[in-house]
C-alpha positions as CSV (number, residue, x, y, z in Angstrom):
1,X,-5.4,-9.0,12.4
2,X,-4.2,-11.1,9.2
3,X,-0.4,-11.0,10.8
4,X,-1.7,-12.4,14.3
5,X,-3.5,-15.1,12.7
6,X,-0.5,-15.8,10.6
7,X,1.8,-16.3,13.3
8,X,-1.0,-18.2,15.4
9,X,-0.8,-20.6,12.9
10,X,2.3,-20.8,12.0
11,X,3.0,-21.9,15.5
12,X,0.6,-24.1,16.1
13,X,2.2,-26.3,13.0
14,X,6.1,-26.0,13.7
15,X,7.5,-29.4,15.5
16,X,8.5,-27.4,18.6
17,X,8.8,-30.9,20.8
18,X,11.2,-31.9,18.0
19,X,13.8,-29.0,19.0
20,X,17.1,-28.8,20.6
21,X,18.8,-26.4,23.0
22,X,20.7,-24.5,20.7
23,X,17.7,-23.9,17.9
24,X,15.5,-23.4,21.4
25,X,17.9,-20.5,22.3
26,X,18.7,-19.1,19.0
27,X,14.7,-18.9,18.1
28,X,14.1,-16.9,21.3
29,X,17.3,-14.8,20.7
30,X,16.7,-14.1,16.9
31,X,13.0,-13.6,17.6
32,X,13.6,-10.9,20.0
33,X,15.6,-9.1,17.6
34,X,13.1,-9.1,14.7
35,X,10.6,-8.2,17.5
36,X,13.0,-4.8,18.5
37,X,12.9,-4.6,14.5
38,X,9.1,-4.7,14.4
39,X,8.1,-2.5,16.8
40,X,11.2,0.1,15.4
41,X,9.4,-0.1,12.0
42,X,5.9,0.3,13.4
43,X,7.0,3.3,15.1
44,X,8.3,4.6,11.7
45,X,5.0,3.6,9.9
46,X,2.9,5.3,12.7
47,X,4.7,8.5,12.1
48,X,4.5,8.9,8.8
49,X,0.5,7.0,8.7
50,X,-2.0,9.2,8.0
51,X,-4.4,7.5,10.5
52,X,-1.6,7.6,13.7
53,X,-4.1,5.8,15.6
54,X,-5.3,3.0,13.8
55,X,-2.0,2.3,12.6
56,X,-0.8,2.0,16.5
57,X,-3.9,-0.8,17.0
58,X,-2.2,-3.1,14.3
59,X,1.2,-2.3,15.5
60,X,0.1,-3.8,18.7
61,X,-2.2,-6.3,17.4
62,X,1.0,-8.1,15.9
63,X,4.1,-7.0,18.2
64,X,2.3,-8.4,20.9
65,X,1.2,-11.9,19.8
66,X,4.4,-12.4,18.5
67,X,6.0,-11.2,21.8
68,X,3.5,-14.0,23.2
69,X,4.4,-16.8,21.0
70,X,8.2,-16.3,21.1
71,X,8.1,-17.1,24.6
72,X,5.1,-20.0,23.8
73,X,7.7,-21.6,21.2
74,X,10.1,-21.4,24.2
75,X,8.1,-23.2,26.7
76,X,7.7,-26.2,24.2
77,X,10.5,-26.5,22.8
78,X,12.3,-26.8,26.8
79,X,9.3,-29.1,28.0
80,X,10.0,-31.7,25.2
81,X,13.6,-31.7,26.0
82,X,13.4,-32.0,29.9
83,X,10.3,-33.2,31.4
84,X,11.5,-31.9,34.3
85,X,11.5,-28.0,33.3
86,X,7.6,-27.9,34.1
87,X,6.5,-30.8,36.0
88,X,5.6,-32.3,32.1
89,X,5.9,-31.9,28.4
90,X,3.6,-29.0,27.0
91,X,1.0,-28.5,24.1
92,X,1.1,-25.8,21.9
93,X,-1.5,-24.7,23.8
94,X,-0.2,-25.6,27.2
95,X,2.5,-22.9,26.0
96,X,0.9,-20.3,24.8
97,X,-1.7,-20.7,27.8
98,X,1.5,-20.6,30.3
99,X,3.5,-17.1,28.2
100,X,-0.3,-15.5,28.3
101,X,-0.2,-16.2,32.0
102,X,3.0,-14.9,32.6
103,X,2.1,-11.8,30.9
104,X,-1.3,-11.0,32.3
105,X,0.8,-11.7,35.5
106,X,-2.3,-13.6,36.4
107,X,-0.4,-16.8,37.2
108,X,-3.3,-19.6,38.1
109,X,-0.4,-21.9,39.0
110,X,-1.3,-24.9,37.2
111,X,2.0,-25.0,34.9
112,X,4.7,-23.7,37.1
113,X,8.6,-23.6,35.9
114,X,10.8,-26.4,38.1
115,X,13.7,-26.2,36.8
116,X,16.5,-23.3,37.3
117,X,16.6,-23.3,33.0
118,X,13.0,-23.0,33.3
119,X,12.9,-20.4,35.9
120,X,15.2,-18.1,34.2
121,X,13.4,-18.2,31.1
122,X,10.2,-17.4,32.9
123,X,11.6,-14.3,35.1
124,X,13.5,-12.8,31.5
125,X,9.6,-12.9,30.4
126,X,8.4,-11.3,33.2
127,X,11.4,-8.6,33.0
128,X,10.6,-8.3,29.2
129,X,7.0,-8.2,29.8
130,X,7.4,-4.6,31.7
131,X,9.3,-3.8,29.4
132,X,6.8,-4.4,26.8
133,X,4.0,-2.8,28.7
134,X,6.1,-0.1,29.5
135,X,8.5,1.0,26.5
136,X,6.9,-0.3,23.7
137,X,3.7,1.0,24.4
138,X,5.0,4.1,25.3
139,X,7.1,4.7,22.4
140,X,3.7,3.9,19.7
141,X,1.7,6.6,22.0
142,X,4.5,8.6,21.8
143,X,4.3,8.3,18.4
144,X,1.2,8.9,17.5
145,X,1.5,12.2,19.9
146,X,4.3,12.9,17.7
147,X,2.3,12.6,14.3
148,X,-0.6,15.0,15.9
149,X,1.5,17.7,16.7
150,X,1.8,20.7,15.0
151,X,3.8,20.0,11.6
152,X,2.7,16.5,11.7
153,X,4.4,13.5,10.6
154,X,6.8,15.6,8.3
155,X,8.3,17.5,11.2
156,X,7.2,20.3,9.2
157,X,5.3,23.3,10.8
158,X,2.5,24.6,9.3
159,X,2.3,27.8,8.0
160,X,2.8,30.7,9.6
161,X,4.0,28.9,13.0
162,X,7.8,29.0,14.0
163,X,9.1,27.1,16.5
């Protein structure tokens, strides 16, 4: 819970309407990476935890804000630049109201993408939002499967079973 707060408010103080395309792009591209990292490492920890299950909870409880605030950070950062992108420049919370939307695929249609830029942006979220439901989630249930099976996190079975 301390990491999602921590990267709540980290975003909430970064000049994002002070960005450029470039540092826009590179942001989203570099943060996407350290998110691939994350959830890698998670899955690691969950294996090896212990407590498979609680482990998995805060693996979530920070992949997925920061999935969420990439994509916020985004939406900012391309409404400051071109007023145009979303019909308006965007708070903090505009953005991070608009990626939660996007996720939840609820999409209330009060901030809407105009441009192409901004449309493209918005459908690789969508696109990486299945994948996020669907792969990443799968692979830290997966894991924790993993560390309940016979043999546990080691790999090792227990004695007196052979595989």
């Amino acid at each position: 819970m301390g990491s999602a707060t921590a990267l709540v408010t980290l975003y909430f103080l970064l000049p994002l309407n002070h960005s450029s395309t470039w540092p826009a792009v590179t942001m989203l591209v570099i943060g996407l990476v350290a998110f691939i990292g994350l959830v890698a490492s998670q899955v690691r920890s969950i294996i090896r935890s212990p407590f498979p299950g609680l482990r998995a909870v805060e693996a979530l409880a920070t992949s997925v804000p920061l999935f969420l605030l990439l994509f916020a950070s985004t939406y900012v950062v391309m409404a400051a630049m071109s007023a145009g992108d979303f019909g308006g420049s965007l708070t903090h919370t505009d953005g991070l109201y608009f990626a939660v939307t996007v996720f939840s695929t609820v999409g209330f249609g009060d901030i809407t993408a105009k441009s192409e830029a901004a449309r493209l942006v918005v459908t690789g979220q969508m696109i990486a939002d299945l994948v996020v439901l669907g792969l990443a989630i799968k692979i830290i249930i997966g894991a924790v499967s993993r560390h309940r099976q016979p043999g546990g996190a080691s790999g090792q079975a227990p004695e007196g079973i052979y595989r």
